[in-house]
C-alpha positions as CSV (number, residue, x, y, z in Angstrom):
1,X,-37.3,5.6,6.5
2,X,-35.4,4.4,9.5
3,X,-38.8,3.8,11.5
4,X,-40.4,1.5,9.1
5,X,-37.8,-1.2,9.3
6,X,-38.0,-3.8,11.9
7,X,-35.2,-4.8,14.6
8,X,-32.7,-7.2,14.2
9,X,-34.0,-9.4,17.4
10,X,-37.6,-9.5,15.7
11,X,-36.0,-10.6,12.8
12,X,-33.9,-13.3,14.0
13,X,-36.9,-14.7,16.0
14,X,-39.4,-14.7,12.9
15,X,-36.6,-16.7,11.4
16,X,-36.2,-18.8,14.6
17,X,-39.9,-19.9,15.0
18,X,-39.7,-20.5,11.1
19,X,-37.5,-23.4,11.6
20,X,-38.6,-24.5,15.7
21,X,-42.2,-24.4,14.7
22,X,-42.5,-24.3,11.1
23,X,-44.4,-20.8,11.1
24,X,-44.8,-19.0,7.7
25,X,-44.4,-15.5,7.9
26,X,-47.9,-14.3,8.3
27,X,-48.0,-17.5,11.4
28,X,-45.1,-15.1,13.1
29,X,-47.2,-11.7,12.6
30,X,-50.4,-13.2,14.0
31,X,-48.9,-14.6,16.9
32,X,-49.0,-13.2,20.2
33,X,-46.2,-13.1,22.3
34,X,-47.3,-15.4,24.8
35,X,-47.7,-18.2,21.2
36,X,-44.2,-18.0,20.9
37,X,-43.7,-18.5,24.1
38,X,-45.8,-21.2,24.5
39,X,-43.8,-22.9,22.0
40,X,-40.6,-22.1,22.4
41,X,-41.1,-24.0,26.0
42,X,-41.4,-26.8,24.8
43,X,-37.7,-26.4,24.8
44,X,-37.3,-25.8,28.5
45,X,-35.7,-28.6,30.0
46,X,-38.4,-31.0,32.4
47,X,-36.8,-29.7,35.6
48,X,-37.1,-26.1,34.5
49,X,-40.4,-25.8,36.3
50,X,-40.0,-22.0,36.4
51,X,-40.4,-22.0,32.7
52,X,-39.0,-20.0,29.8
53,X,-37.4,-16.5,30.4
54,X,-35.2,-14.0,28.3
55,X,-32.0,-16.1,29.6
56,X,-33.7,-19.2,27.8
57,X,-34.9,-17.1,24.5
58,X,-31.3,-15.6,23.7
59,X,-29.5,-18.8,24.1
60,X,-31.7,-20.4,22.0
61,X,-31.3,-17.3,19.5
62,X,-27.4,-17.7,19.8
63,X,-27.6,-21.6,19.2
64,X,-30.0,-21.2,16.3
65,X,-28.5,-18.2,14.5
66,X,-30.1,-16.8,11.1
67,X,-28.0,-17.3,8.3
């Protein structure tokens, strides 16, 4: 069924956080969206006080494609 499959984009980031943080699958599913945010900046450049946004999350999705 077309309803039970997931998006690319959460896709991509399950596989993205598999190789930034290390997280196994079932890591990724537990997490909450403000986790993998919380890691992801870490990535955020010092001066970036403002902290991460979407900007920051889909060039880091670009630079870091799956497969």
């Amino acid at each position: 069924m077309e309803g039970d499959r997931l998006g690319p984009a959460a896709i991509r980031l399950a596989g993205m956080m598999a190789r930034v943080a290390g997280w196994r699958p079932d890591e990724f599913w537990t997490a909450t969206p403000a986790d993998v945010r919380a890691v992801l900046g870490g990535w955020v450049e010092a001066d970036d006080a403002a902290g991460f946004d979407d900007a920051a999350l889909a060039a880091m999705m670009e630079r870091f494609p799956d497969g």
